[in-house]
N, C-alpha and C positions, 0 to 999 in steps of 0.2 A: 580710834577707829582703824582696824584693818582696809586693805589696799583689797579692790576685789578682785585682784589674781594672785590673791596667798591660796595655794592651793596644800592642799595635802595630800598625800597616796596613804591609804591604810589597807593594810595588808593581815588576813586575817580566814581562815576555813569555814570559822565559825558565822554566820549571817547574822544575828541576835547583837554580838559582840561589835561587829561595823556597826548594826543599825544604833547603839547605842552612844560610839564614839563618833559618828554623822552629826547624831543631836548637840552632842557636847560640845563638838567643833565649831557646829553652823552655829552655836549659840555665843560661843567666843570670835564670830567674822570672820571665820576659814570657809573657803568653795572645799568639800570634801570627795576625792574619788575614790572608789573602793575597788579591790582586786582579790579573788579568794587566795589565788596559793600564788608563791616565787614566779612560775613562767607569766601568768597573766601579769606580773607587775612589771616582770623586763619590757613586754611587749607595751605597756604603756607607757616606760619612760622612756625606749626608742622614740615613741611618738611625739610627746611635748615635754617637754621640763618643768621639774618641782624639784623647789630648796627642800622638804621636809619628806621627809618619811615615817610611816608608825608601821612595823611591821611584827609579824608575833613569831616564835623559834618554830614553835612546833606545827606543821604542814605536811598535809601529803602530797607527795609527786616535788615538787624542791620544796624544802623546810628556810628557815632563816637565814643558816650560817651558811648554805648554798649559794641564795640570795644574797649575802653580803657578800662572796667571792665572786659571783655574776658580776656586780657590780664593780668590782675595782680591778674587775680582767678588764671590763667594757669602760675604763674610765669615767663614769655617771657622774656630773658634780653633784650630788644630792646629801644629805645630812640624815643620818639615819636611827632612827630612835627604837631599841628593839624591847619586844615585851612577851613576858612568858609565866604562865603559871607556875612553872617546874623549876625557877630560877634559883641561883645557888653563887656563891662567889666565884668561883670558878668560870660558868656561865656567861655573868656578867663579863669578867676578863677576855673568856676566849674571844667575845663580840665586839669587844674594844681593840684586841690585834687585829681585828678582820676588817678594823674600819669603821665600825658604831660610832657615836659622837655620846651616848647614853644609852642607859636602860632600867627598864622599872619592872616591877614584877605584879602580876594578876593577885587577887584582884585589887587595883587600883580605883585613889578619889577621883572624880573631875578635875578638881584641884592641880592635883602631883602632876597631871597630866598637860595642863593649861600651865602651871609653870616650867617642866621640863621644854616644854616649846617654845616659852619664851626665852629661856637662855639658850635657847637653839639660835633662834630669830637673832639675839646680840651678838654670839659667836659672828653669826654671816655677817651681822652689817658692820662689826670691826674688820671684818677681810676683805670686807668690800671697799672700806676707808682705806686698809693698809693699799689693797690693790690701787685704788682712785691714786694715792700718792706716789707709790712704785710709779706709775705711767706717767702724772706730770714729771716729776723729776727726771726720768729719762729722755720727756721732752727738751730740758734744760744743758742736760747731759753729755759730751761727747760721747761714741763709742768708746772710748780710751777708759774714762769713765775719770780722767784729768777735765774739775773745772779751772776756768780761766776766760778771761779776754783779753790780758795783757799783751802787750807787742813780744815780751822777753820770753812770756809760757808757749808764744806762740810760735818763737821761733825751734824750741824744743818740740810741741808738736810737729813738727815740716820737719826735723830729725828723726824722729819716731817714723809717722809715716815710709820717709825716703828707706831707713835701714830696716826694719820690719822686715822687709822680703829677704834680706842677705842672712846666712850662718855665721858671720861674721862674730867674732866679741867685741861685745859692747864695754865701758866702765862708764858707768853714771856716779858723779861726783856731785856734792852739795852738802846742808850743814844736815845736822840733825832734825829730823823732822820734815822734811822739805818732799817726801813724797817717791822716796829712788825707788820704792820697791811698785809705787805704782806705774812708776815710767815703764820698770821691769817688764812685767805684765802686759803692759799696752803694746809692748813690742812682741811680747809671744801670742798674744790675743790675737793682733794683725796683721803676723804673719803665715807661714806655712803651715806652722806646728801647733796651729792654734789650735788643733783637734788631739796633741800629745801631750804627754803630759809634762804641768808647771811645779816644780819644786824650787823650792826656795828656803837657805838655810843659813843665820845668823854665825860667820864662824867665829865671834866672842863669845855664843853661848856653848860651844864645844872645847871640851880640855885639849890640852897639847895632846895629851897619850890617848888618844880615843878619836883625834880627828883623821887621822888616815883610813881608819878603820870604817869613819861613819860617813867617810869620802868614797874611797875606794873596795869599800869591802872585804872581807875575808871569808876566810874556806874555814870548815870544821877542823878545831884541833889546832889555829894557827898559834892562839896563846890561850892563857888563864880562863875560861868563861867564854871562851870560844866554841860552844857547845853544836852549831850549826852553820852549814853556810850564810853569809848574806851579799847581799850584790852591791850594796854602798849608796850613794845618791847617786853616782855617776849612773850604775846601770839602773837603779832606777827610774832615773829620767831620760833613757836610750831612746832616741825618736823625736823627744821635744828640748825640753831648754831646761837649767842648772841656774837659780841664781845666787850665786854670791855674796853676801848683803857683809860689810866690815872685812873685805877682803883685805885690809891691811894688817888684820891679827893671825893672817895665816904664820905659821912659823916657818922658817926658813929653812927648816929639815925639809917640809915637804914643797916648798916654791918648785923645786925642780920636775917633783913628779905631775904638779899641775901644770908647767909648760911642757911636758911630755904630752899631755891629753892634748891641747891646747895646737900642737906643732903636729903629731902622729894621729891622735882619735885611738890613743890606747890606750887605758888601766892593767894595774896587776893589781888583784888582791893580797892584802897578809896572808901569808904563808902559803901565796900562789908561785909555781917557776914560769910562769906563761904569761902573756899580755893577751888581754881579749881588746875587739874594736868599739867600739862605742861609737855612736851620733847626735854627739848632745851641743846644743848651741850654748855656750857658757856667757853670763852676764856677770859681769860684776858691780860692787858699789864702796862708796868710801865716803865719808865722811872728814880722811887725812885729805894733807897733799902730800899725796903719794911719791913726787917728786923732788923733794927732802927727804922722806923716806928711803928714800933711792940714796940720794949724796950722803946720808949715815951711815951705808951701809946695814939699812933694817931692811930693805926688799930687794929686790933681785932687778937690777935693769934691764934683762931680756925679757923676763916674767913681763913688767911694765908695759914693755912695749906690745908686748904680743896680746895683752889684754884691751891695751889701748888702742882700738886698729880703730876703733869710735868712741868720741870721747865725748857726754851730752851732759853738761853741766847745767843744775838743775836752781834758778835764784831762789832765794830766802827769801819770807813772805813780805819783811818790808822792803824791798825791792819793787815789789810789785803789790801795791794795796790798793790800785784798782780791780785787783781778783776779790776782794776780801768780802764785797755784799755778799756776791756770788756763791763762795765757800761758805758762808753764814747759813743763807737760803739753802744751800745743798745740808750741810749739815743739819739745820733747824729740821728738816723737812724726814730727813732718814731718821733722827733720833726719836720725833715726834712720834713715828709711823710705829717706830719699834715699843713705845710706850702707849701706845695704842691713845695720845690724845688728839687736839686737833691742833698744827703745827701753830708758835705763835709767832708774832712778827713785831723784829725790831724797831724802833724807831730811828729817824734820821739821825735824833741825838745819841743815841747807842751805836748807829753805825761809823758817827765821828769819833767815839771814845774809843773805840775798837779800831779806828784806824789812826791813831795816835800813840797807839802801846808800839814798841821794838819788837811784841813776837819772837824770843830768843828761841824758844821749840816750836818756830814755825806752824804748817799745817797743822801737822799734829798735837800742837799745843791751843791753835784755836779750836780742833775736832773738842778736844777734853775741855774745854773752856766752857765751850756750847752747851757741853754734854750737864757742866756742872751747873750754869748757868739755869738751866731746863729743869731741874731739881729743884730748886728754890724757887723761880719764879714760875706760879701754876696759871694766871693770867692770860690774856690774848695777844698783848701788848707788854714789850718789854723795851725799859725806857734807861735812862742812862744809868739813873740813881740806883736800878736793881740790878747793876752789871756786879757783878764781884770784887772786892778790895783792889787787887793787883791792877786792873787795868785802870781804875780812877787813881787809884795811887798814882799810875808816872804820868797819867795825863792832870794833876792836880799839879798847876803853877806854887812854887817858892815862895813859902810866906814873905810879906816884906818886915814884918818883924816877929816877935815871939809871944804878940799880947797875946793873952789867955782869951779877953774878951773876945777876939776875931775869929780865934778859932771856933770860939763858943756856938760866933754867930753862922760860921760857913756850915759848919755842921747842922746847928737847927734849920738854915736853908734846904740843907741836905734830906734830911730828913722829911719834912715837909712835900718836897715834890716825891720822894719814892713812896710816901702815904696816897696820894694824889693821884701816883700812877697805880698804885693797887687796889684802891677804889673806882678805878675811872672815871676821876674825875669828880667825883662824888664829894663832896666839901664838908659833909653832914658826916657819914661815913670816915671821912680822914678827920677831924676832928676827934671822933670817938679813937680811932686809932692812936691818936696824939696824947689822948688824955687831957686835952685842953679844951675850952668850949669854942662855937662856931663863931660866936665875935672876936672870940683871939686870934683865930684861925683865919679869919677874913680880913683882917689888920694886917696881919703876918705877910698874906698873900700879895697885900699891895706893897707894904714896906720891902719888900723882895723883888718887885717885880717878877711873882711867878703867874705866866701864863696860865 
């Protein structure tokens, strides 16, 4: 049954041709309104709103493809399905840069037409799921877009906040995975520059002989393939913020010219004799301790210091695995959106197995966990037994001996509940999946004591 405000706009010169898509429409549970050419349709979707549209190319006084630029000058959210006799692939294309969602060409079944709209109707109500998720999550969300409740993440926010407003450099330390580039960010998002722009550049993924260049830029002609000028990241990020992510692989050729920026606010290009000024707030990040680093003789200890003027050390996730629902829920909920299903949810026994793993890549090794997790299990409900190898692994206690038989037996227990939970619960159902019959399976169930 159609909703009785699915409405439709059809657009069309011909009156025969409306009165024929009215019938078809009202006969599939659409309210139909008609409009003969381009301007009478703008004037009606000023007035109320419609998901759908049928509009046809060919029109006197504005044609279609007018009407489709009317439409995405005036921002209309409407879905537009356009139709023409004289259609050609070309056609069809130019209507799809302009904004179409689809197109069919005259003369047309009822059919083609009644199904063209239905996958219209799916399109919106997946954007409208993604949308519905987008909104709660942000209600869960800080601005920062760092979750947490812990006392330790929380004290690193009250850091963010406080420096935000300063030009200051920042170095955010922690292990791998732990989130530095998104501290980054929360600090340019919240402060001044929040409106300039964020660049951000791994320097392990830059060669020694290339990072000056892709730092500081060069002038045409300054070496080999030097074909044009460029302005570097520095002036590319002139106005906002510069982040530095594995600042400890910078090479020590060029440590000096980055405390030159750093102490002056000045670059020179390759194969520049001038220093120009720059305004960039520099952040850096590390993973070393930079502080050994130092007494090796592998970094420069004014450099250090001068990066260090704030230094926001960011814990590793087992440190703090009262975050860890939290980030589950965040992550389940963005991946879910992105796959367009509906998000599913842990159980309490999954959120213990997941907070018993070490997490050695941190955040980021839970995000891909989740992600991989989400793959495999298609379900509502995701229970201990369908977590991934690795995390039941180190949270599996030490056998106390090497019988075969015990093994034999933890594992059919094993097995058993993650049938259990992919049936939900369904005992009929997980038998078939076992390959055993329901009186085994009900023997099983008590000899185990599985709930």
């Amino acid at each position: 049954m159609k909703r009785d405000d699915d409405k439709i706009l059809v657009i069309d010169d011909e009156a025969p041709l409306r009165h024929m898509l009215r019938l078809v429409l009202e006969k599939a549970g659409y309210r139909v309104v008609e409009a003969a050419d381009g301007a009478a349709a703008l004037a009606i979707l000023e007035g109320e709103p419609f998901d759908l549209v049928l509009c046809d190319i060919r029109m006197p006084e504005m044609d279609g493809l007018a009407f489709l630029d009317q439409v995405a000058a005036r921002k209309l959210p409407v879905t537009l399905i356009m139709m023409s006799a004289y259609g050609s692939i070309d056609t069809a294309i130019e209507c799809m840069k302009r904004g179409a969602y689809d197109y069919i060409s005259k003369p047309f079944k009822p059919d083609e037409v009644i199904l063209t709209l239905r996958k219209a109707e799916e399109r919106l109500r997946l954007r409208r799921e993604n949308d519905r998720l987008r909104d709660e999550l942000a209600t869960v969300s800080p601005p920062s877009g760092i979750v947490s409740v812990s006392a330790s993440m929380e004290q690193v926010l009250k850091m963010v906040r406080q420096v935000a407003v300063s030009s200051s450099p920042v170095l955010i330390t922690g292990e791998t995975g732990t989130g530095k580039e998104l501290v980054a960010r929360a600090l340019h998002n919240e402060g001044e520059r929040k409106d300039r722009p964020f660049i951000a550049v791994n320097c392990s993924a830059i060669s020694a002989s290339l990072m000056e260049s892709e730092l500081f830029g060069h002038v045409k002609g300054a070496f080999t393939g030097a074909d044009r000028d460029r302005p570097g990241l520095f002036g590319a990020a002139d106005g906002g913020t510069l982040f530095l992510d594995e600042i400890g692989e910078l090479p020590l050729e060029l440590q000096p010219k980055l405390l030159r920026v750093l102490q002056e606010g000045e670059i020179r290009r390759v194969g520049e004799s001038r220093s120009r000024r720059v305004d960039v707030r520099v952040l850096t990040a590390t993973a070393r301790d930079l502080r050994d680093e130092v007494a090796r003789g592998r970094f420069r200890d004014d450099l250090y210091f001068r990066m260090a003027v704030v230094e926001i050390r960011i814990p590793p996730l087992r440190q703090r695995m009262e975050d860890l629902p939290f980030l589950v829920e965040h992550f389940v909920a963005r991946i879910a959106a992105r796959e367009r299903r509906p998000p599913p949810i842990f159980t309490s026994a999954a959120i213990d197995l997941l907070q018993g793993y070490r997490w050695p890549g941190n955040v980021r090794e839970l995000e891909n966990f989740i992600e991989k997790t989400l793959i495999f299990c298609r379900g509502e409900m995701i229970d201990g037994a369908e977590l991934p190898w690795e995390v039941r692994r180190e949270n599996r206690a030490e056998p106390s001996s090497l019988s075969l038989k015990q093994a034999a037996l933890r594992l059919e227990r094993e097995y058993i509940v993650k049938a259990l939970a992919a049936t939900g619960g369904n005992r009929t159902h997980a038998a078939r999946l076992l390959e055993i019959s329901l009186r085994a399976l009900l023997y099983k169930v008590k000899e185990y004591g599985i709930d």
